[in-house]
VEXPA-638264 format. One record per residue (C-alpha): residue in one letter; x, y, z. Coordinates in steps of 0.001 Angstrom, whole numbers, plus 500000, padded with zeros to 6 digits. Each point is the difference from the previous one (the first is absolute). Layout:
residues N
aXYZ/...
END
This chain:
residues 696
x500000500000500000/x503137502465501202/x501352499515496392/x496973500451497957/x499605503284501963/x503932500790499755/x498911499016495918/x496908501979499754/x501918503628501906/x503135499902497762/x497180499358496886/x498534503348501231/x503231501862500679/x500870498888496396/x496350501385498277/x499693503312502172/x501718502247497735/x497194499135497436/x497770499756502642/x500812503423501421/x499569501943496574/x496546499716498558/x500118499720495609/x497537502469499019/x498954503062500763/x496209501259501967/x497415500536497665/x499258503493498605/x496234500496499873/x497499501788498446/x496697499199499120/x500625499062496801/x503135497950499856/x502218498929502670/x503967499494499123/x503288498538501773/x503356498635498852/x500848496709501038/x503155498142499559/x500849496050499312/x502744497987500068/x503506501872500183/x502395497419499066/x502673502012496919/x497246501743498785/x496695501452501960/x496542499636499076/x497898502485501360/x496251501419498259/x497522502959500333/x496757498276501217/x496738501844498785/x496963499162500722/x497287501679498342/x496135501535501069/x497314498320497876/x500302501577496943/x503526502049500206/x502835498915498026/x503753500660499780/x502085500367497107/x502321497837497972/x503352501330498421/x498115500958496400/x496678501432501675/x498777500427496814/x497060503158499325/x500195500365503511/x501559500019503475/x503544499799501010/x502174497532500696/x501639499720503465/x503609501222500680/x502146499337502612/x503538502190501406/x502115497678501728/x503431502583499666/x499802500354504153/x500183496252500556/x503433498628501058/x501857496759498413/x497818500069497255/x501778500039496603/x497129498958497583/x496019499976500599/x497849498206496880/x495638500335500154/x499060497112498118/x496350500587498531/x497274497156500738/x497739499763496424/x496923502519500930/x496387499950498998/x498284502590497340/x497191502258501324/x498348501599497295/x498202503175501495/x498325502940497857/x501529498258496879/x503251500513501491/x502315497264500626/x502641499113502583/x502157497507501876/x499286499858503643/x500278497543503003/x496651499657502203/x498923498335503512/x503751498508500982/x503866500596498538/x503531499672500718/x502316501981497997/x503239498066500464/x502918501337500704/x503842498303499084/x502635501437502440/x503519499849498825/x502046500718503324/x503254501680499734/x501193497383502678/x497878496762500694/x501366499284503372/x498413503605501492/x497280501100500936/x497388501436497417/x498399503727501098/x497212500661497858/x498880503706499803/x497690500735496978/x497240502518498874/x497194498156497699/x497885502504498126/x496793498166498245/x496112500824498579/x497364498631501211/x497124500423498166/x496129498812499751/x497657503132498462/x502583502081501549/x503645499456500802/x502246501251502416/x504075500210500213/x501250498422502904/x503657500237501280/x501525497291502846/x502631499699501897/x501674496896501400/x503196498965501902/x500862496150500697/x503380498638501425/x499920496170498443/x503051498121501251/x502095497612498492/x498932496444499518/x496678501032501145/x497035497283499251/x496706501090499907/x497987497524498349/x496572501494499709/x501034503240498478/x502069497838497300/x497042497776499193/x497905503625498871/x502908500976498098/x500633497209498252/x496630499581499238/x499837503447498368/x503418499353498516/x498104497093497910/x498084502463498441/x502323502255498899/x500362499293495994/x502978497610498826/x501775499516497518/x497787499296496713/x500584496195499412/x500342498916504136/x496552498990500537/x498287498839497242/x499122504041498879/x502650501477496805/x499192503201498618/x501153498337495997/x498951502995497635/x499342503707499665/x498737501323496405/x499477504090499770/x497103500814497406/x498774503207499516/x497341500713502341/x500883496717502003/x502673498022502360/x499487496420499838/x501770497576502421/x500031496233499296/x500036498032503177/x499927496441501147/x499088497888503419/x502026496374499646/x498927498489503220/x496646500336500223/x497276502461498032/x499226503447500175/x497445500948502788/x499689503829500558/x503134501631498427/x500578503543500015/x503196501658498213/x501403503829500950/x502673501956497623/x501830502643502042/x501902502652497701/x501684502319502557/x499590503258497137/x496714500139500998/x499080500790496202/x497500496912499692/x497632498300501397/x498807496646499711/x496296499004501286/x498803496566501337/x500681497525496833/x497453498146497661/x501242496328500648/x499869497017497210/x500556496595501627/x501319496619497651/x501452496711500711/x497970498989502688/x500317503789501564/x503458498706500734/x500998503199497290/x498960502818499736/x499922503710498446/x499973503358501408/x498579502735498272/x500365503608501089/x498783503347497962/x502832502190501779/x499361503625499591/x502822502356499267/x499805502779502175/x502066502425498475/x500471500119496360/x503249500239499222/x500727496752501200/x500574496527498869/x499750496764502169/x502330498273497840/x503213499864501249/x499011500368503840/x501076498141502775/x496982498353502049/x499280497561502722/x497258497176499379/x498551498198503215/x497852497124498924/x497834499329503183/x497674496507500228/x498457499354503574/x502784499827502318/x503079499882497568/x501498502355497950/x502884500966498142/x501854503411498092/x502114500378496871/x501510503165499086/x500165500478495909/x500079502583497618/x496888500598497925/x501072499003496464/x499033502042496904/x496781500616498730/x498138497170497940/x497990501998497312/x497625496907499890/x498690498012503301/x499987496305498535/x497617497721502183/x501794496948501284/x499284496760498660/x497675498408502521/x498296496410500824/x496075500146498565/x499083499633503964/x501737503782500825/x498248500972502911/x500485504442499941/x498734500991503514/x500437502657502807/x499614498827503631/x498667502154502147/x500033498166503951/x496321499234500837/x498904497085501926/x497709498098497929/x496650500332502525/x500352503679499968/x499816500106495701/x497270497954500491/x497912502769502015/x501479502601498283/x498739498125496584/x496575499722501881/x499635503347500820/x501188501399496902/x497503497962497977/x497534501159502602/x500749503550499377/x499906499578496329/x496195500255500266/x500330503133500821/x502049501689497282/x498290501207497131/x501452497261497948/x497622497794501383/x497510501536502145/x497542500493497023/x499983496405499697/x498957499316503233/x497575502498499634/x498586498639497188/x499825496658501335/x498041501453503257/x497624502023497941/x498995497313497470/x499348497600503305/x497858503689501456/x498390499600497046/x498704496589499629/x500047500333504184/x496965497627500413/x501339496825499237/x500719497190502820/x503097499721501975/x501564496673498170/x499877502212496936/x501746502829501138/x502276497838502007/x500844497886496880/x500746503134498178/x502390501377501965/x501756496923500701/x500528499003496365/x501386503585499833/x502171499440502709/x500936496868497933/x501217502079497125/x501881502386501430/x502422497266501613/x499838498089497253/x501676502970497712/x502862501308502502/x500720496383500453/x500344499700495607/x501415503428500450/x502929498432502671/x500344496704497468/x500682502812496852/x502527501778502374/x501656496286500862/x500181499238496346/x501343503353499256/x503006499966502812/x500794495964498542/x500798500859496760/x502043503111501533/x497860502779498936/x500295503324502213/x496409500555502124/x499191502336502044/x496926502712501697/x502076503002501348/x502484500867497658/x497351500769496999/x499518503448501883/x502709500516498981/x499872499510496134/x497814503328498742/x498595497869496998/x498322497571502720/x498974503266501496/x498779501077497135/x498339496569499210/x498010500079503430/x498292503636499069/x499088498575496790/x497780497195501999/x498858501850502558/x498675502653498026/x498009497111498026/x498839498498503232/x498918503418501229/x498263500635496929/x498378497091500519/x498562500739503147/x498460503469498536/x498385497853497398/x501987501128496879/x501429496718499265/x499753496502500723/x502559497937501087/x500471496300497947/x502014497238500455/x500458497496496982/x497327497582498848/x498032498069502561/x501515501533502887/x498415502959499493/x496693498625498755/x499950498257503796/x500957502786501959/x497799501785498843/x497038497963499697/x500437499423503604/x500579503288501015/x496740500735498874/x497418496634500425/x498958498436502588/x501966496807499159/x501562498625502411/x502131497372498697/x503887498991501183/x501395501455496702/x498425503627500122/x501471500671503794/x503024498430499515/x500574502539497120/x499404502638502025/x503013499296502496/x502047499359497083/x498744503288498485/x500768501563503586/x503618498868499649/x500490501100496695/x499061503288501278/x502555499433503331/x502950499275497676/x500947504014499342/x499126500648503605/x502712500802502467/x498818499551504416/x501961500800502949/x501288496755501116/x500253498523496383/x503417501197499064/x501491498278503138/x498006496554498973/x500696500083495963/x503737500791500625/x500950497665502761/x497368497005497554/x501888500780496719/x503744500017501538/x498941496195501130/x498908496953498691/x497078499078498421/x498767498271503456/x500023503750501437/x498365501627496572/x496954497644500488/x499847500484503854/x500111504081499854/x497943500510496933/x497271496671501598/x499373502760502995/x500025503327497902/x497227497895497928/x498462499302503547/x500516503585501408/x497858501286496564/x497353497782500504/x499522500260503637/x497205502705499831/x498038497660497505/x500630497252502658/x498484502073502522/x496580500338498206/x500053495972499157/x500319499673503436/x498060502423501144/x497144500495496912/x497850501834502333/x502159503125499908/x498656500447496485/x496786501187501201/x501779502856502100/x500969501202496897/x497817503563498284/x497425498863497854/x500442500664496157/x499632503301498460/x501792503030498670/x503091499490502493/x501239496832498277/x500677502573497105/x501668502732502143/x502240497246501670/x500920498647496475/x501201503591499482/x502211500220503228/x501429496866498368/x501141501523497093/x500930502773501694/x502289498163502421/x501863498591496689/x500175503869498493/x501646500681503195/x502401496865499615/x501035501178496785/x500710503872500553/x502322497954503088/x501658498366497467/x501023502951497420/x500705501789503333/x502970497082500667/x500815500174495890/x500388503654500397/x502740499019502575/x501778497796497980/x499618501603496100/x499323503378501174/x497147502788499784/x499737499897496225/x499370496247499950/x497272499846502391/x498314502334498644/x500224498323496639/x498591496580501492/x496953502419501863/x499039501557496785/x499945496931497854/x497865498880503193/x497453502586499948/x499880499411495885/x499653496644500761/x496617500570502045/x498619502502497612/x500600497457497149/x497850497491501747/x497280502805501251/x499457501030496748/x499640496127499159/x497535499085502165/x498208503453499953/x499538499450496448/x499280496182500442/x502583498702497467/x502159497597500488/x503716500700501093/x502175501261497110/x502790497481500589/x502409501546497731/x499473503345501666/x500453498374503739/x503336498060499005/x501457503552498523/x499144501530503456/x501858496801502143/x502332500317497316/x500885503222500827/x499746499631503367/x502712497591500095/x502552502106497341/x499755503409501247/x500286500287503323/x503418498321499605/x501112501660497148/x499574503004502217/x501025498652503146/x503516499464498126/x502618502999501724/x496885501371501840/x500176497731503428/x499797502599503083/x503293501203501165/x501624500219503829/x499644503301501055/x503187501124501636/x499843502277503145/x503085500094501169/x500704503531498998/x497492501548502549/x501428498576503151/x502848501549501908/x502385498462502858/x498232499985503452/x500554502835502297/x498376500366503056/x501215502968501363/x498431502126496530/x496345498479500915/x498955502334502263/x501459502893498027/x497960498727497208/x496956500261501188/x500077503196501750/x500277501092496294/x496775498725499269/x501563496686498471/x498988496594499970/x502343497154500602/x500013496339499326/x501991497710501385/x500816496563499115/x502232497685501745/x500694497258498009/x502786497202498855/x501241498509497353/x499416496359502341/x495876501059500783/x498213497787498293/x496540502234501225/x502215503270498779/x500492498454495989/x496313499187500389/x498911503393501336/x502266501644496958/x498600497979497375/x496133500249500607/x499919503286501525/x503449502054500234/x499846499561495720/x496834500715499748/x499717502891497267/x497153501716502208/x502005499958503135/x503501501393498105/x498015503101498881/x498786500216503700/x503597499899501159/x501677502114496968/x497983502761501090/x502014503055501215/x498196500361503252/x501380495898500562/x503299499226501483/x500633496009499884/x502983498493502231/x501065496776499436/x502005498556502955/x502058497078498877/x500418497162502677/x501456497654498177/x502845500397501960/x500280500852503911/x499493503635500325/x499052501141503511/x498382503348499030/x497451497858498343/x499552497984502882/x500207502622502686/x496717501493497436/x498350496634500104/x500345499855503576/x498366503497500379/x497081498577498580/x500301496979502218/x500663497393497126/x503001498121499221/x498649498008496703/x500032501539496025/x498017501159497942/x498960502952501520/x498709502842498585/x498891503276501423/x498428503327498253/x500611503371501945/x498133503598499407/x498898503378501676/x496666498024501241/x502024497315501135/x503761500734501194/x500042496826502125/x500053497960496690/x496795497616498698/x501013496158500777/x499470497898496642/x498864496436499931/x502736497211499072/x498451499235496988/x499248503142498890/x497328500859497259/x499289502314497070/x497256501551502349/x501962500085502922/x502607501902498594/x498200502699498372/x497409500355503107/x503205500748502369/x501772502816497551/x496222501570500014/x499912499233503844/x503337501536500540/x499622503066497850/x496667501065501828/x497745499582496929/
END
């Protein structure tokens, strides 16, 4: 017993040094992120780490924050025996907020830290300041200090098991794991990068290009998948910021990120391809984007989104019509109107499920389909007008709407009669669905994505409940056939709501030049809303007249439609307005001066890291309305930079008692104390505060 005691003191004696010196730091805390340094192993080399750990919904930057934020930076130059200090980078995640893009760390992250010591065999002393953004609507600049004494052959096991972890995710070398970064091609308005995954497939892979000029940018890819998904192609439409510049020639970094592993490569872009040759793929080329949704919430967000589509003036007249021709013929026995709307029901599902087996055959013999992107593509823009101005016509009575052959003949006839046989209601779900197919739902973007970057298993699942979220309303009244009689009883209103239909689908349409306008310009959208209004006239006179359609006249018109407003839209698209020339450098001690002159003064403290700042310059700060506001004489605007630490700027945020950007403030002779804005500011806001401030 003695000498298991005499064992167990000199086993003590021999740990206390480590014992005696704790290896990391006390947290620093604030409510939205709380941050130490913590040390491993010191053996030749020491491992140490800044631990973050993140407020739902904050985030911290990586070393290329991308449109947004700023990456942390530590000063290690009072720290003694120190003679090199390497951050190594764990692989981040994208966040895509107000169509900006960047590379952030959220919930939990070590930073590692490499320590070269100048001699291994003495003691470490850590002194460092780490500056970092932390950001959620609104970030804020943070600066830390920390001191840690870490002796020699210290062992501290749990703090080397979190940096190791972290040091697993930091990218490798391309080849080491299964991920290589194999080709980069340079076309003119795109960077592809061929990539491949030897050990097992591709599961959610996300690529970022870092070019430290700052003169491009490159947005989330478009991803093609081949061989199994164990290859695959990045596709990125980088945007040259400046003009003058080439990306040939430049020296970039590529991280290739899937799940948990990842790896970098550092080439230079190669020249310019004047023709982007597809590559030679199998027949079963799956092309897909993966956006990171658990399958049960597509499935309600399919659900709801076919739900909703009842709603939208797509489809809403259908319903409509279905309710009012059951109002109509409202005396017939439950099993009848139960029957109807359950064979309804019937076709509805029916068609998105042949819709999801079209889509399947479509992605099989590797043929590009997609929802989103066709808002995109002004002659799909352009397209959708054209039928929604028929379909509103419709509903006004000035032309009638007819499918080919015996389709029509049975819609129709059912519509109408009293039948009540399985084909007639069946038609009318698929007729619904036809009418659901240009429609676009909250909810339904998420579904159709996630469904068409998957298998055909998912494509029939998602599109099965979008089907079932349509139909649900006629399920209700097979269900429930007694609602029917809660219903108005015919007369002139059937009319006047067959007019709110139409005019729901007018409204649809002038939506839709509205987005054209944004993408081909003023010219252009008007174009598309005077061949529009031609188009209606056309048709009045038609069925004012009752003669039948002039089909040659019509096809000019859609003709036209199509041609011109891209013809014009060609040079005209709407131009960034630049601003910069009516801000000058902040100066607080000229505000008050200012204003006793009768001035007005607007400050904005902003960053070239605030995500909420780009926002707040893009919607609002560029707004042409709001730049005549501000160029007016009367209008002094301040822009206080805080990109970098400036303590005037925080000594004036503090006065306000804030400590996060953006901030903006408007000051006047009404009101000298200064008119708080709103984070997010608005058009409104804006203009209401220089009136505020200037006593009007």
């Amino acid at each position: 017993m003695n000498r298991l005691l005499s064992v167990f003191i000199a086993l003590l004696i021999f740990l206390l040094p480590a014992l005696s010196h704790a290896a990391e730091t006390a947290w620093e805390k604030t409510d939205e992120a709380s941050v130490r340094l913590i040390a491993g192993d010191y053996k030749q080399n020491l491992k140490a780490g800044f631990h973050f750990k993140l407020a739902k919904n904050w985030h911290t930057y990586w070393r290329s924050p991308g449109d947004g934020g700023r990456a942390m930076t530590a000063d290690f130059s009072k720290s003694e025996n120190i003679k090199s200090v390497e951050i190594k980078w764990p692989a981040p995640e994208r966040f895509i907020q107000y169509g900006l893009e960047t590379f952030a760390y959220s919930d939990e992250v070590i930073i590692p830290v490499i320590i070269t010591p100048e001699d291994p065999t003495k003691e470490v002393k850590i002194n460092t300041i780490a500056q970092y953004a932390i950001c959620d609507e609104v970030c804020i600049f943070l600066s830390s200090n920390f001191s840690l004494d870490v002796q020699p052959e210290t062992i501290d096991s749990k703090n080397e098991e979190l940096i190791e972890k972290y040091l697993y995710y930091v990218p490798a070398e391309t080849g080491t794991n299964g991920l290589s970064i194999d080709d980069v091609f340079l076309y003119p308005k795109s960077l592809e990068i061929y990539v491949s995954s030897l050990e097992h497939p591709f599961k959610s892979p996300d690529l970022f290009v870092e070019e430290l000029s700052a003169n491009f940018r490159f947005p989330k890819a478009k991803i093609s998948f081949y061989d199994n998904s164990s290859r695959a192609i990045f596709r990125i439409n980088y945007e040259v910021l400046l003009k003058d510049k080439q990306l040939a020639g430049n020296n970039v970094i590529l991280t290739l990120k899937d799940g948990n592993y990842a790896v970098e490569k550092q080439v230079i872009i190669p020249r310019i391809l004047a023709t982007q040759n597809e590559p030679e793929l199998p027949s079963a080329t799956l092309q897909r984007t993966l956006p990171e949704y658990s399958l049960i919430f597509v499935i309600f967000a399919a659900f709801i989104g076919g739900l909703i589509l009842n709603i939208m003036p797509c489809v809403l007249p259908v319903l409509s019509i279905k309710l009012l021709s059951v109002v109509k013929h409202g005396g017939k026995h439950k099993s009848h109107i139960r029957f109807n709307f359950l064979m309804s029901s019937a076709g509805i599902i029916f068609s998105f499920l042949l819709l999801a087996a079209l889509v399947s055959s479509l992605k099989f013999f590797g043929i590009i389909v997609g929802w989103g992107f066709h808002f995109q593509q002004p002659l799909f823009l352009t397209f959708l007008v054209i039928i929604l101005n028929f379909f509103a016509a419709a509903q006004f009575g000035l032309f009638d709407i007819r499918l080919p052959g015996f389709i029509n003949d049975a819609i129709n006839d059912k519509l109408k009669d009293d039948s009540h046989t399985a084909a007639g209601h069946f038609l009318t779900g698929a007729f619904a669905t036809l009418l659901a197919t240009p429609c676009s739902a909250p909810f339904l973007g998420t579904a159709i994505g996630f469904a068409l970057a998957r298998g055909a298993g998912e494509i029939f699942i998602t599109f099965f409940f979008m089907g079932l979220g349509l139909a649900l309303p006629y399920l209700i009244f097979a269900f429930l056939p007694n609602l029917i009689s809660k219903l108005p009883k015919p007369g002139k209103w059937m009319v006047n709501v067959k007019y709110f239909m139409g005019l729901l689908l007018i409204i649809t349409s002038v939506w839709l030049i509205w987005v054209l306008s944004h993408q081909e310009g003023l010219l252009s959208a008007i174009a598309l809303g005077g061949f529009s209004i031609v188009l209606f006239i056309a048709m009045w006179e038609t069925h004012k007249d009752h003669r039948k359609p002039n089909v040659t006249l019509l096809l000019l018109i859609i003709i036209a439609s199509f041609y011109l407003p891209v013809f014009l839209g060609n040079g005209n698209k709407a131009q960034e307005i630049s601003n910069e020339e009516i801000w000058q450098p902040f100066n607080q001690s000229e505000i008050k001066k200012l204003v006793n002159d009768g001035k007005i003064v607007f400050v904005d403290v902003t960053a070239d890291w605030c995500l909420t700042c780009k926002f707040n310059k893009m919607t609002v700060l560029n707004d042409s309305e709001v730049i005549e506001k501000l160029k007016n004489q009367d209008v002094i605007s301040m822009k206080a930079d805080y990109t970098s630490k400036n303590e005037e700027i925080s000594a004036y945020l503090k006065s306000f008692g804030r400590y996060a950007i953006p901030f903006n403030v408007v000051y006047g002779p009404s009101h000298p104390e200064g008119i708080v804005l709103s984070e997010l500011l608005t058009k409104t806001s804006v203009i209401n505060a220089l009136k505020q401030a200037s006593g009007d």
